[in-house]
C-alpha positions in Angstrom: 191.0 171.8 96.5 193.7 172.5 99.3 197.2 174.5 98.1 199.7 172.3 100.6 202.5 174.7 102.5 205.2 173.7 100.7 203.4 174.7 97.6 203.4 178.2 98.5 206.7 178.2 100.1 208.2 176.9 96.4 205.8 179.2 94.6 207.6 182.0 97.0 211.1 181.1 96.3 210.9 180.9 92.6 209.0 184.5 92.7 212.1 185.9 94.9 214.5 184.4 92.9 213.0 185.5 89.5 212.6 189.4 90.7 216.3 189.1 92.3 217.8 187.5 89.0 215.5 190.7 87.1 216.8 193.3 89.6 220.3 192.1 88.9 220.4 192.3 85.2 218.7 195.6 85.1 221.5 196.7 87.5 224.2 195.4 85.4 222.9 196.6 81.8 222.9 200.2 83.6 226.2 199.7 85.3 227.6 198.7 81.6 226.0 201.5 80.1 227.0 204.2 82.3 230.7 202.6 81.6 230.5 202.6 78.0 229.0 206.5 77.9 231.9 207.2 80.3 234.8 205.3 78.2 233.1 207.1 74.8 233.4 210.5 76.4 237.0 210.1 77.6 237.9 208.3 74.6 237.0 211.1 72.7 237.9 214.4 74.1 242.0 212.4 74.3 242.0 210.6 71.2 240.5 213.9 69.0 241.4 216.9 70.6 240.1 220.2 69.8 242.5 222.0 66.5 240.3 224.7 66.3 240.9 227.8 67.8 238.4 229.5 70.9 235.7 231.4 69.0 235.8 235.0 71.0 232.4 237.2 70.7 232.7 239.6 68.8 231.8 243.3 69.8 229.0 245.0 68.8 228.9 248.8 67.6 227.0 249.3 71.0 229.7 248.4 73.1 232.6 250.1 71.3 231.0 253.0 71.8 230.7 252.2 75.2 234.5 251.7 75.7 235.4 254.8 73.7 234.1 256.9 76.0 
Protein backbone atom coordinates (compact mmCIF):
# COMPACT_ATOMS: atom_id res chain seq x y z
CA UNK A 1 0.00 0.00 0.00
CA UNK A 2 1.79 3.32 -1.24
CA UNK A 3 0.26 6.92 0.23
CA UNK A 4 0.85 9.03 -3.38
CA UNK A 5 2.45 12.76 -2.70
CA UNK A 6 -0.37 14.52 -3.44
CA UNK A 7 -2.19 12.61 -0.84
CA UNK A 8 -0.16 13.96 1.91
CA UNK A 9 0.15 17.34 0.36
CA UNK A 10 -4.09 17.49 0.52
CA UNK A 11 -4.00 15.69 3.87
CA UNK A 12 -1.58 18.82 4.89
CA UNK A 13 -3.69 21.55 3.52
CA UNK A 14 -6.91 20.51 5.01
CA UNK A 15 -4.90 20.09 8.53
CA UNK A 16 -3.57 23.77 8.12
CA UNK A 17 -6.64 25.09 7.18
CA UNK A 18 -8.70 23.40 9.91
CA UNK A 19 -6.16 24.61 12.81
CA UNK A 20 -6.13 28.25 11.03
CA UNK A 21 -10.11 28.36 10.72
CA UNK A 22 -9.86 26.97 14.95
CA UNK A 23 -7.23 29.55 15.78
CA UNK A 24 -9.37 32.24 14.21
CA UNK A 25 -12.60 31.54 15.95
CA UNK A 26 -10.98 31.19 19.24
CA UNK A 27 -9.40 34.57 18.59
CA UNK A 28 -12.60 36.18 17.67
CA UNK A 29 -14.88 34.62 20.65
CA UNK A 30 -12.09 36.25 22.95
CA UNK A 31 -11.85 39.46 21.02
CA UNK A 32 -15.91 39.66 21.47
CA UNK A 33 -15.75 38.79 24.90
CA UNK A 34 -13.23 41.12 26.14
CA UNK A 35 -15.62 43.79 24.19
CA UNK A 36 -18.70 42.85 25.69
CA UNK A 37 -16.95 42.86 29.57
CA UNK A 38 -15.57 46.18 28.40
CA UNK A 39 -19.00 47.82 27.04
CA UNK A 40 -20.81 46.13 30.47
CA UNK A 41 -18.38 47.94 32.65
CA UNK A 42 -18.61 51.38 30.96
CA UNK A 43 -22.15 50.90 30.51
CA UNK A 44 -22.60 50.64 33.93
CA UNK A 45 -20.49 52.92 36.03
CA UNK A 46 -22.41 55.99 33.19
CA UNK A 47 -25.71 54.69 33.06
CA UNK A 48 -26.07 54.02 37.16
CA UNK A 49 -23.84 56.19 38.94
CA UNK A 50 -23.03 56.02 42.44
CA UNK A 51 -26.11 58.13 44.87
CA UNK A 52 -24.57 56.97 47.88
CA UNK A 53 -22.39 58.92 49.75
CA UNK A 54 -18.23 57.87 50.40
CA UNK A 55 -18.30 55.69 53.54
CA UNK A 56 -15.37 57.48 55.80
CA UNK A 57 -13.69 55.03 58.66
CA UNK A 58 -14.72 55.76 61.45
CA UNK A 59 -12.22 56.44 64.45
CA UNK A 60 -11.55 54.29 67.04
CA UNK A 61 -11.24 55.25 70.86
CA UNK A 62 -7.49 54.38 70.28
CA UNK A 63 -6.85 56.96 67.98
CA UNK A 64 -8.77 59.84 69.49
CA UNK A 65 -6.87 59.49 72.20
CA UNK A 66 -3.98 59.63 70.11
CA UNK A 67 -5.01 63.08 68.64
CA UNK A 68 -5.98 64.50 71.96
CA UNK A 69 -2.85 64.56 73.08
Amino acid sequence: MSISIQTLNDTLIALITTVGIAVALSLAFLAAGAFAQRRRTHGRSAVHPVAAPAQHPTQTADARELVLR
